[in-house]
N, CA and C atoms as a LAMMPS dump frame, in Angstrom:
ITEM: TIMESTEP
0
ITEM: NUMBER OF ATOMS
480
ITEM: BOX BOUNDS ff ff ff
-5.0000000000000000e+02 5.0000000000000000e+02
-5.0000000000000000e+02 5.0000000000000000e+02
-5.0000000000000000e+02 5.0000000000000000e+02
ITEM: ATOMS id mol type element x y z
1 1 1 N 169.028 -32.686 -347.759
2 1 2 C 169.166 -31.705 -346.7
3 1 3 C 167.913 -31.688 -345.836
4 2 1 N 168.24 -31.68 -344.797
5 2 2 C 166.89 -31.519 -343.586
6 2 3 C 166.241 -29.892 -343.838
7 3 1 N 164.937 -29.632 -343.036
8 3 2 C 164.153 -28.566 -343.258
9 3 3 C 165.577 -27.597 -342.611
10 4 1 N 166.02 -27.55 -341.278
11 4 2 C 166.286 -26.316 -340.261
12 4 3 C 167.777 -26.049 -341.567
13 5 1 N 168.774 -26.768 -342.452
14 5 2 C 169.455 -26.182 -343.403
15 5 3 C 169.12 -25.163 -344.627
16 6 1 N 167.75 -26.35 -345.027
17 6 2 C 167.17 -25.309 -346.064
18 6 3 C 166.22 -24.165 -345.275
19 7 1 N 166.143 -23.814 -344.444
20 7 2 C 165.435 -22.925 -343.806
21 7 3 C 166.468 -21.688 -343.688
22 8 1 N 167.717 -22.076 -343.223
23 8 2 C 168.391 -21.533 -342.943
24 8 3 C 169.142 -20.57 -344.117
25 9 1 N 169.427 -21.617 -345.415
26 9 2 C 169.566 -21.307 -346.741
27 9 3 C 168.748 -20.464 -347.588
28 10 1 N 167.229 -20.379 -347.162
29 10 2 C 166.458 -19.279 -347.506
30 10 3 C 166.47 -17.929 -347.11
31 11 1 N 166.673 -18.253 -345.27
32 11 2 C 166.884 -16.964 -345.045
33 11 3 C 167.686 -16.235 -345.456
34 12 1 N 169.261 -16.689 -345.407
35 12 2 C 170.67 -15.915 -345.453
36 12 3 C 170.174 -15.286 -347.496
37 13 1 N 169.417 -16.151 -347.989
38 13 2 C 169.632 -16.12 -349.487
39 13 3 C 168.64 -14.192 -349.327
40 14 1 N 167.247 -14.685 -348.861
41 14 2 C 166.715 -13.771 -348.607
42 14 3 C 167.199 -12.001 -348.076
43 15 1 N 168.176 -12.457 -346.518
44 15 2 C 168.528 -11.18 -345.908
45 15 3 C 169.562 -10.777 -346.921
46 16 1 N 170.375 -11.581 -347.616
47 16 2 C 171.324 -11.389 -348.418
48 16 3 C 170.572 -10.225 -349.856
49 17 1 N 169.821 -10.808 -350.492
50 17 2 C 168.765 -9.697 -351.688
51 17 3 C 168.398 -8.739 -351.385
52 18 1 N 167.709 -8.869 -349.574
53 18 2 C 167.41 -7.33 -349.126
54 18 3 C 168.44 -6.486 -348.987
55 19 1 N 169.818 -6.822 -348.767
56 19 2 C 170.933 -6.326 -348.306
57 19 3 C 171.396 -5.629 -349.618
58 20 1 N 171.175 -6.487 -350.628
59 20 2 C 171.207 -6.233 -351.99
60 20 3 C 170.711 -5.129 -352.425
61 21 1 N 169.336 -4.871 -352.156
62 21 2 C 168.645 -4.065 -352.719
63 21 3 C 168.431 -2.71 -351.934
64 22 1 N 169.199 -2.723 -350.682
65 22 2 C 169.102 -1.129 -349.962
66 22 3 C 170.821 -0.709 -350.202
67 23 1 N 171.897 -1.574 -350.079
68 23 2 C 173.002 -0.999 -350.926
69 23 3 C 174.284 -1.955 -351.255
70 24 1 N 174.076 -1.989 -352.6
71 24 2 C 175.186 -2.872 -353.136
72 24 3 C 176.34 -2.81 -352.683
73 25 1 N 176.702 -1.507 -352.509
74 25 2 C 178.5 -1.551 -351.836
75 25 3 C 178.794 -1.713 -350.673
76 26 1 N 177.39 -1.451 -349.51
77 26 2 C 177.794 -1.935 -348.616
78 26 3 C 177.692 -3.42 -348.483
79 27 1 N 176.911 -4.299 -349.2
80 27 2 C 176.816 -5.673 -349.306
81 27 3 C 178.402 -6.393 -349.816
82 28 1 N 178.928 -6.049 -350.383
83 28 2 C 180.14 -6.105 -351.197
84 28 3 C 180.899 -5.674 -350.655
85 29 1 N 181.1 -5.149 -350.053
86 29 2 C 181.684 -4.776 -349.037
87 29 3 C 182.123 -5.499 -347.6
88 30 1 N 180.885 -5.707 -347.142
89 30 2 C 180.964 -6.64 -346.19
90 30 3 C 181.195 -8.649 -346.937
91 31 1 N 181.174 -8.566 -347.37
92 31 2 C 181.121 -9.629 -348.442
93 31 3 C 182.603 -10.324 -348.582
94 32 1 N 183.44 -8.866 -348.837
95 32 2 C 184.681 -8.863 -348.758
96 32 3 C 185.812 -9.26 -347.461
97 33 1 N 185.196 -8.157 -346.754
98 33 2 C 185.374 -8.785 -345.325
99 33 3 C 184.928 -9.83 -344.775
100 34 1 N 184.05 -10.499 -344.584
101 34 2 C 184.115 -11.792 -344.208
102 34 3 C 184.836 -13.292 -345.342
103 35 1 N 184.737 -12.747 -346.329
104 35 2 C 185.874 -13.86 -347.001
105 35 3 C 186.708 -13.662 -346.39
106 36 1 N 187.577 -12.469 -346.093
107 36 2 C 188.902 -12.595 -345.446
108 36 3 C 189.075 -13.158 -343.923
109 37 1 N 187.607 -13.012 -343.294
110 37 2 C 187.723 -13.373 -342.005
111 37 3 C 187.44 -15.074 -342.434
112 38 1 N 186.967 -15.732 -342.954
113 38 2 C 186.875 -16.825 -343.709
114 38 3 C 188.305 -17.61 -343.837
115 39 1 N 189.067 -16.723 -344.431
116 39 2 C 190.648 -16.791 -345.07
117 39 3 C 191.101 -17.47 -344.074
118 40 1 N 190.957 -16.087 -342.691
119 40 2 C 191.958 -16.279 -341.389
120 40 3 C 191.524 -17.744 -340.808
121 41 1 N 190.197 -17.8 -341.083
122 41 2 C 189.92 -19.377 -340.107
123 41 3 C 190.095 -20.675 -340.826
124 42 1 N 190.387 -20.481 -341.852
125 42 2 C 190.575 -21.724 -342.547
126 42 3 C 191.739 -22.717 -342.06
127 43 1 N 192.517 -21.835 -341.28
128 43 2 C 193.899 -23.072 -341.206
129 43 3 C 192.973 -23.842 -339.988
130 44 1 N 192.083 -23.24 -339.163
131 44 2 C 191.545 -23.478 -337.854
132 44 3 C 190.468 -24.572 -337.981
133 45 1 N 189.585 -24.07 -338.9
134 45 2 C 188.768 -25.252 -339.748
135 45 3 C 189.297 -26.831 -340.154
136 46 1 N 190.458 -26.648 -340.967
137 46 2 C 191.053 -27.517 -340.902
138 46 3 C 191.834 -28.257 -339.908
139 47 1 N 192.541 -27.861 -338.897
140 47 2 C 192.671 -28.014 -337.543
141 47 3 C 191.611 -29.108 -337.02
142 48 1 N 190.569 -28.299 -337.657
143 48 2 C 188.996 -29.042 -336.941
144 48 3 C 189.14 -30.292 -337
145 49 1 N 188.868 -30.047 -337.954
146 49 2 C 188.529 -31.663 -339.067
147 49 3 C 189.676 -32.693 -339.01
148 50 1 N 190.845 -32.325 -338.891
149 50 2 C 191.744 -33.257 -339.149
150 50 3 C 191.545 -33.432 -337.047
151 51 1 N 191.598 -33.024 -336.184
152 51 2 C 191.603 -33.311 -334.839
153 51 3 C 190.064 -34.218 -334.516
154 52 1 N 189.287 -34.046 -335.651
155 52 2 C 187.889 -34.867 -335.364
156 52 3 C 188.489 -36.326 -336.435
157 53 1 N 188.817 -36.335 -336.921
158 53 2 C 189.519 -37.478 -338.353
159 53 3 C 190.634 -38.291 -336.879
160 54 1 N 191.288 -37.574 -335.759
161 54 2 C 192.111 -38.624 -335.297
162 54 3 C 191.443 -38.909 -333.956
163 55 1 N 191.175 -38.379 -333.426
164 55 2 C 189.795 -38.96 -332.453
165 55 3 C 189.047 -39.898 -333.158
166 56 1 N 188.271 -40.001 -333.774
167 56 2 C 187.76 -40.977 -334.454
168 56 3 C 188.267 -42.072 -335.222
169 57 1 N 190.32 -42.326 -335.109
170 57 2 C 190.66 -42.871 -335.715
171 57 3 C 191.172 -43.617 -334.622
172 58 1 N 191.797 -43.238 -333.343
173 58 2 C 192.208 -43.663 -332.332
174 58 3 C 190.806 -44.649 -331.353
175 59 1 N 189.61 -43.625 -331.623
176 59 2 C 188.746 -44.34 -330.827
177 59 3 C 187.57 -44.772 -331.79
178 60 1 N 187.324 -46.013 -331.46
179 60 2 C 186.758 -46.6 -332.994
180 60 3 C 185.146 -46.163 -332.568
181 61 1 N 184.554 -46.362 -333.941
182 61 2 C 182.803 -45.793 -333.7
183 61 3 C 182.396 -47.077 -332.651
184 62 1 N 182.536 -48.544 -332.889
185 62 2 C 182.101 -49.274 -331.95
186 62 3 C 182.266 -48.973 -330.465
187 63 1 N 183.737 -48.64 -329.763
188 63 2 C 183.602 -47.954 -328.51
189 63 3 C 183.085 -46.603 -328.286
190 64 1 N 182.785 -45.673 -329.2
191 64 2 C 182.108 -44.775 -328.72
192 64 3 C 180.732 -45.018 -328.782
193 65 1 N 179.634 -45.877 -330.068
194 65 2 C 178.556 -46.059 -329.546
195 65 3 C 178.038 -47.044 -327.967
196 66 1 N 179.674 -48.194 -328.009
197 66 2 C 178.939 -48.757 -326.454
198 66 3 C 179.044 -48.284 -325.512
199 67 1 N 180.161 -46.804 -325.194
200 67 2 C 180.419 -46.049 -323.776
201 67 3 C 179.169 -45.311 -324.223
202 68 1 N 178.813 -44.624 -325.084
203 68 2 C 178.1 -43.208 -325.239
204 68 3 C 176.684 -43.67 -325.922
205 69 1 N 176.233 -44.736 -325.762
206 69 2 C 175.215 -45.479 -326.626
207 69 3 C 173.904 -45.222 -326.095
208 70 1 N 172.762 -46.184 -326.284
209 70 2 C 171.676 -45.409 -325.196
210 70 3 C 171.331 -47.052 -324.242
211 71 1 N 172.581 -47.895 -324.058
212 71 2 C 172.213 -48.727 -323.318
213 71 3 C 171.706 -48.292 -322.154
214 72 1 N 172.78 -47.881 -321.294
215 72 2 C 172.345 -47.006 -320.044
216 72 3 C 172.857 -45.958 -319.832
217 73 1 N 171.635 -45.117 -320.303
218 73 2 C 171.766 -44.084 -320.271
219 73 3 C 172.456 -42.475 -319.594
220 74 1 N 171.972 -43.159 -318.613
221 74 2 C 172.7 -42.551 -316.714
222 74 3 C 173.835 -43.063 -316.693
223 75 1 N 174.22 -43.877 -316.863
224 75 2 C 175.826 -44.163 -316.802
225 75 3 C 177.006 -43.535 -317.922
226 76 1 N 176.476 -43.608 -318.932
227 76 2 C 176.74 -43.468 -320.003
228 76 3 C 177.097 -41.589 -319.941
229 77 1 N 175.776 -41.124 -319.161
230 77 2 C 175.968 -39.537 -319.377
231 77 3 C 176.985 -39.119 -318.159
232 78 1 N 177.239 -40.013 -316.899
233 78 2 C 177.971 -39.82 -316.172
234 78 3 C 179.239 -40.012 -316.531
235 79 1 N 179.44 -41.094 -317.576
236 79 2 C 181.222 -40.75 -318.031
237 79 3 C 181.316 -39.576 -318.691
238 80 1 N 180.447 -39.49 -319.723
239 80 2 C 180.485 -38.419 -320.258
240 80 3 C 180.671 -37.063 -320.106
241 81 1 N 179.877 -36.93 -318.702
242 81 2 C 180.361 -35.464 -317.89
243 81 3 C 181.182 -35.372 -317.395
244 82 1 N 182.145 -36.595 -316.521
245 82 2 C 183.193 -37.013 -316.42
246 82 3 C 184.256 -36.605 -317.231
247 83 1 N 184.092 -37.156 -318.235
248 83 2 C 184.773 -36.938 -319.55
249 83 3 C 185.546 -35.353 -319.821
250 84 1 N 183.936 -34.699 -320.111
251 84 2 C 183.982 -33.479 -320.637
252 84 3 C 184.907 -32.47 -319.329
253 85 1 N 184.532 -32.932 -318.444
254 85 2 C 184.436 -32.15 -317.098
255 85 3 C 186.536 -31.778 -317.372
256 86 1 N 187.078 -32.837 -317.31
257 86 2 C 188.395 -32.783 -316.897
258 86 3 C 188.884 -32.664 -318.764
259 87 1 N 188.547 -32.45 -319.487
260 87 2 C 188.971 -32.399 -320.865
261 87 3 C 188.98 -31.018 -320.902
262 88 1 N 190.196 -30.138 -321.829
263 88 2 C 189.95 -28.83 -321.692
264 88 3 C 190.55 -28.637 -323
265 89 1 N 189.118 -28.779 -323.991
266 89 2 C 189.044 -28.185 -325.888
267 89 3 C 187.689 -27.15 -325.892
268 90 1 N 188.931 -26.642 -327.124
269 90 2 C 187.922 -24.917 -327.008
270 90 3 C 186.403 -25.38 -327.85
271 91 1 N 185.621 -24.312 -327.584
272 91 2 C 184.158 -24.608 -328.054
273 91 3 C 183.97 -25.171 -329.745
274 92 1 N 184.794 -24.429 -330.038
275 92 2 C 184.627 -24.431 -331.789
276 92 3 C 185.129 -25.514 -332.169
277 93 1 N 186.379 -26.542 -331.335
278 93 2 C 186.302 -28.112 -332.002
279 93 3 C 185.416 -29.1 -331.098
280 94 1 N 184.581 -28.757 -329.632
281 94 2 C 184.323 -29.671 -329.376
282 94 3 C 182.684 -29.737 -330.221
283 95 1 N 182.26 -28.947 -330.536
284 95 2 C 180.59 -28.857 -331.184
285 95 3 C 180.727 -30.142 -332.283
286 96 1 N 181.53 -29.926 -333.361
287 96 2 C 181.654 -30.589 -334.371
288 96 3 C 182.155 -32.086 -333.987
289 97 1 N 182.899 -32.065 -332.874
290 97 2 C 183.566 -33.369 -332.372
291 97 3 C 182.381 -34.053 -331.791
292 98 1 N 181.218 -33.148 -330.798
293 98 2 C 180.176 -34.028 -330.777
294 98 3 C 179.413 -34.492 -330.99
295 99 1 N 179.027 -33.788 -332.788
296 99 2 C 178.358 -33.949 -333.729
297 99 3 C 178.695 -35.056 -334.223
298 100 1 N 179.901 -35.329 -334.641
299 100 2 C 180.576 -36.833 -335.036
300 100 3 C 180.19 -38.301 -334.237
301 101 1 N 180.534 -37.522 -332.634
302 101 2 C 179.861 -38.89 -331.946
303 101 3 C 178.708 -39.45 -332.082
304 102 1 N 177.789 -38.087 -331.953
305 102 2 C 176.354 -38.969 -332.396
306 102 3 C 176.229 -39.781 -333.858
307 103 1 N 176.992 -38.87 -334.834
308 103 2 C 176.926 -39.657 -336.181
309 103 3 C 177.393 -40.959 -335.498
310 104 1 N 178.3 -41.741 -335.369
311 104 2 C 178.61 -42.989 -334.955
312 104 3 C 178.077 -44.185 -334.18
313 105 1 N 176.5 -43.181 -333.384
314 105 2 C 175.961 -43.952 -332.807
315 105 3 C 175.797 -43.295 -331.197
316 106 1 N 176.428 -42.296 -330.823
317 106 2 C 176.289 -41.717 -329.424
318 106 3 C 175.001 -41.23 -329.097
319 107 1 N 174.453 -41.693 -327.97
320 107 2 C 172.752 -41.096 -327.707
321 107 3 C 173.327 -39.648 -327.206
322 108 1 N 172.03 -39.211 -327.68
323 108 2 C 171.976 -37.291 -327.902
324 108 3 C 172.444 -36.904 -326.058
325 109 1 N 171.779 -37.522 -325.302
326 109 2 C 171.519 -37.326 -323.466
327 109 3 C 173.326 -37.391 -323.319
328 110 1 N 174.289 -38.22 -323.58
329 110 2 C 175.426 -38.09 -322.687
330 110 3 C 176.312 -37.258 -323.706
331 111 1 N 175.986 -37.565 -325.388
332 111 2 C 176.411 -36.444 -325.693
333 111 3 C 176.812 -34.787 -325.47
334 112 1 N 175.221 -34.505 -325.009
335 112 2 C 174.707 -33.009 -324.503
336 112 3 C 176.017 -32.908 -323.101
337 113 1 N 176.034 -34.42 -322.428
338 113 2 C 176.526 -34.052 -320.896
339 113 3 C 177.764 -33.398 -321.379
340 114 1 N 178.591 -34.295 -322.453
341 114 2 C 179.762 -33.902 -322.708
342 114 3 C 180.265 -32.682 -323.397
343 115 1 N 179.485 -32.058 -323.782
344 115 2 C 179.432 -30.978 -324.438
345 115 3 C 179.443 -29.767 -323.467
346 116 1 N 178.356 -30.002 -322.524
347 116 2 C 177.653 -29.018 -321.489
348 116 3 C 179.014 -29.032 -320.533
349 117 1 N 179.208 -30.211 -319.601
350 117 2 C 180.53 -29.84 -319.157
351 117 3 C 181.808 -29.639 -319.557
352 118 1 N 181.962 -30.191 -320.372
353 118 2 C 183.532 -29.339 -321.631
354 118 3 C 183.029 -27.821 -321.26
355 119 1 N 182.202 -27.278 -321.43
356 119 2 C 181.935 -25.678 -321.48
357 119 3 C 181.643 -24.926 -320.332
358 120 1 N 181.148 -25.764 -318.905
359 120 2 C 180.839 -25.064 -318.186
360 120 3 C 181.611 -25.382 -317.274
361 121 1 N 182.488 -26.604 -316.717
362 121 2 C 182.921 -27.055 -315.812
363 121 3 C 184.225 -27.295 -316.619
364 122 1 N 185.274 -26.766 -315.29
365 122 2 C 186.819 -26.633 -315.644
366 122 3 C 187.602 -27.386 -314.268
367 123 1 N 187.763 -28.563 -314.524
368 123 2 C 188.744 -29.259 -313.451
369 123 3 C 190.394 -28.938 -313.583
370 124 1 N 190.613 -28.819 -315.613
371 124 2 C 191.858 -28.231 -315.407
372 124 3 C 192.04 -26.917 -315.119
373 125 1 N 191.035 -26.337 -315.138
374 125 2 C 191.195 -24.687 -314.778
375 125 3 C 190.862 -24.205 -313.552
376 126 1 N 190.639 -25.346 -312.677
377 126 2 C 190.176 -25.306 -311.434
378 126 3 C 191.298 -24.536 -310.531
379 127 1 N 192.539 -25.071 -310.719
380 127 2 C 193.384 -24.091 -309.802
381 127 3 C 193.833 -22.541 -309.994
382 128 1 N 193.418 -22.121 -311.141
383 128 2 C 193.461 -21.02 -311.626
384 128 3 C 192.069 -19.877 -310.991
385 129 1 N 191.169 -20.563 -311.187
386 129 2 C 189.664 -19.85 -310.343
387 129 3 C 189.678 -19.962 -308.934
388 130 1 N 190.459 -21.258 -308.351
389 130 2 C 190.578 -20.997 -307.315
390 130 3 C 191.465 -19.946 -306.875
391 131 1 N 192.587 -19.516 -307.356
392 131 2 C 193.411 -18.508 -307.186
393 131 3 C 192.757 -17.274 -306.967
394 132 1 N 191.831 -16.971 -308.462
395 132 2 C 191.057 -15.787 -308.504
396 132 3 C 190.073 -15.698 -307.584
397 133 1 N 189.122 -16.953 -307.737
398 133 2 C 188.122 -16.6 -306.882
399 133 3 C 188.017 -17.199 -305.237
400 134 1 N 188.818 -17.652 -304.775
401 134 2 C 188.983 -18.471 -303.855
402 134 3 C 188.146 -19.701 -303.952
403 135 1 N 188.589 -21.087 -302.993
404 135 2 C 188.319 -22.231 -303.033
405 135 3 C 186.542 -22.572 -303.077
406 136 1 N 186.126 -21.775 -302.203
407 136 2 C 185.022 -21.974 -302.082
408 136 3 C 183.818 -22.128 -302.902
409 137 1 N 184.342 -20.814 -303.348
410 137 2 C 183.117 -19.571 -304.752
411 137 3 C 183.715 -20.849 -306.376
412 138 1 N 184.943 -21.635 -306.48
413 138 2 C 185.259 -22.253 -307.342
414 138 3 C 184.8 -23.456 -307.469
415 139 1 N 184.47 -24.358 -306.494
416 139 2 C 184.06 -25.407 -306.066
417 139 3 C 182.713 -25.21 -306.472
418 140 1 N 181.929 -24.545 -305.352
419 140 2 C 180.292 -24.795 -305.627
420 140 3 C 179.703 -23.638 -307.278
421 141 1 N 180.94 -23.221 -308.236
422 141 2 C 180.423 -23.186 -309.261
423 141 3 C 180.424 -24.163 -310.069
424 142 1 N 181.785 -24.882 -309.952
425 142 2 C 181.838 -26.13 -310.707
426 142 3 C 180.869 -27.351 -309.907
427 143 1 N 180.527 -27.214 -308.875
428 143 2 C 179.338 -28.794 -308.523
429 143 3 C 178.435 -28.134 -309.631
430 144 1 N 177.872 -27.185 -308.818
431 144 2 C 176.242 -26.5 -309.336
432 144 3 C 176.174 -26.762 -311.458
433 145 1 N 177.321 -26.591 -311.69
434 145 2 C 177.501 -26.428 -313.416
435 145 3 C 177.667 -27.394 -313.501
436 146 1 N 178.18 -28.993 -313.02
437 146 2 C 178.283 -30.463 -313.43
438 146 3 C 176.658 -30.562 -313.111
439 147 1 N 175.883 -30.245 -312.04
440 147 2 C 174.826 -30.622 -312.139
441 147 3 C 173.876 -30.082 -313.239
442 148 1 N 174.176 -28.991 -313.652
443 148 2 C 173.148 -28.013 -314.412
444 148 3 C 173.278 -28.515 -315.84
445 149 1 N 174.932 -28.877 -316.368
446 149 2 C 175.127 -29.916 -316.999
447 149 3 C 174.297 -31.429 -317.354
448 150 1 N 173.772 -31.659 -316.352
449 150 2 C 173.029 -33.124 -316.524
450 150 3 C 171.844 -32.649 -316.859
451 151 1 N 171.375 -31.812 -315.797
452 151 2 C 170.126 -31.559 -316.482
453 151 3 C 169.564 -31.164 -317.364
454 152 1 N 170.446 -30.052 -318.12
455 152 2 C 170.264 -29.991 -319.253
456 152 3 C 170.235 -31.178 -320.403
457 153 1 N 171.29 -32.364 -319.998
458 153 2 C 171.139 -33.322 -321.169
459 153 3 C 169.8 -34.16 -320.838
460 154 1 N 169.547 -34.019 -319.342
461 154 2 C 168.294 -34.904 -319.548
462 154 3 C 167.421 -34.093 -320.237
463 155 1 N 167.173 -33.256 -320.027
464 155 2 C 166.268 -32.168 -320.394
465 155 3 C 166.01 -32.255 -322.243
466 156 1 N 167.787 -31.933 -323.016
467 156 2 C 167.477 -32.13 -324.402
468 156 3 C 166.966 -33.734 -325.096
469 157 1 N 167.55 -34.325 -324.154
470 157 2 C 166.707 -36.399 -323.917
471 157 3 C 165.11 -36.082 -324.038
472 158 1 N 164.861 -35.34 -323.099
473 158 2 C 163.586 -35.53 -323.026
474 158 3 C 162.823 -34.636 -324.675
475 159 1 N 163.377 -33.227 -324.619
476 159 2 C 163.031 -32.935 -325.961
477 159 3 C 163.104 -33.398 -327.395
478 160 1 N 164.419 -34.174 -327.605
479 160 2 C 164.609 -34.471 -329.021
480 160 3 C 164.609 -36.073 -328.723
């Protein structure tokens, strides 16, 4: 296990004893309740996993490390935002889905793009905001967020 898991594993172990030790029933309590909220997401979890198992079965790790690789980079993050931009999956399978890519070999920079625009930029939801918000106010949110998109992946490129 890397440090930021076991870090993470100390704390929860930690806030968990203090939680312990100012009141058992409410710890147990809440304890209870989130197994069940646990319960409810499990069919969804699985959902996950089996929708990351056929993506990855349809598109082999070799084409995703040479589209998403760190040959060239800029190109690479431009399909990628591309990609993400007109793809419309909810947050909670695409995180794990882009966690997978990098396992396979995807550089972190077009990863981030694809991630960042999956979430911020909506081409299929584009006619819907345009409805609400008119053409204009819909447009230059989605440029400004494909761009803010890149920069951010250059940005986590440059950090990690």
């Amino acid at each position: 296990m890397d440090v930021f898991t076991l870090s993470f594993w100390g704390i929860s172990l930690a806030l968990t004893g203090f939680s312990l030790a100012k009141s058992k029933e409410k710890t147990f309590e809440a304890m209870k309740k989130s197994r069940g909220m646990m319960g409810n997401m499990l069919g969804e979890i699985i959902a996950i996993i089996f929708l990351i198992g056929l993506v990855l079965t349809f598109i082999p790790p070799e084409s995703i490390k040479s589209v998403l690789g760190s040959e060239n980079t800029f190109i690479s993050s431009i399909i990628a935002a591309i990609a993400g931009s007109i793809t419309l999956i909810p947050a909670f399978v695409a995180f794990p889905l882009v966690g997978s890519f990098v396992n396979v070999g995807a550089s972190i920079i077009p990863a981030v793009a694809f991630l960042t625009t999956l979430t911020m930029v909506g081409v299929v939801t584009f006619p819907l905001e345009k409805k609400e918000f008119g053409f204009k106010f819909a447009l230059v949110r989605n440029l400004l967020s494909f761009a803010a998109a890149l920069v951010i992946a250059m940005a986590m490129g440059v950090i990690l």
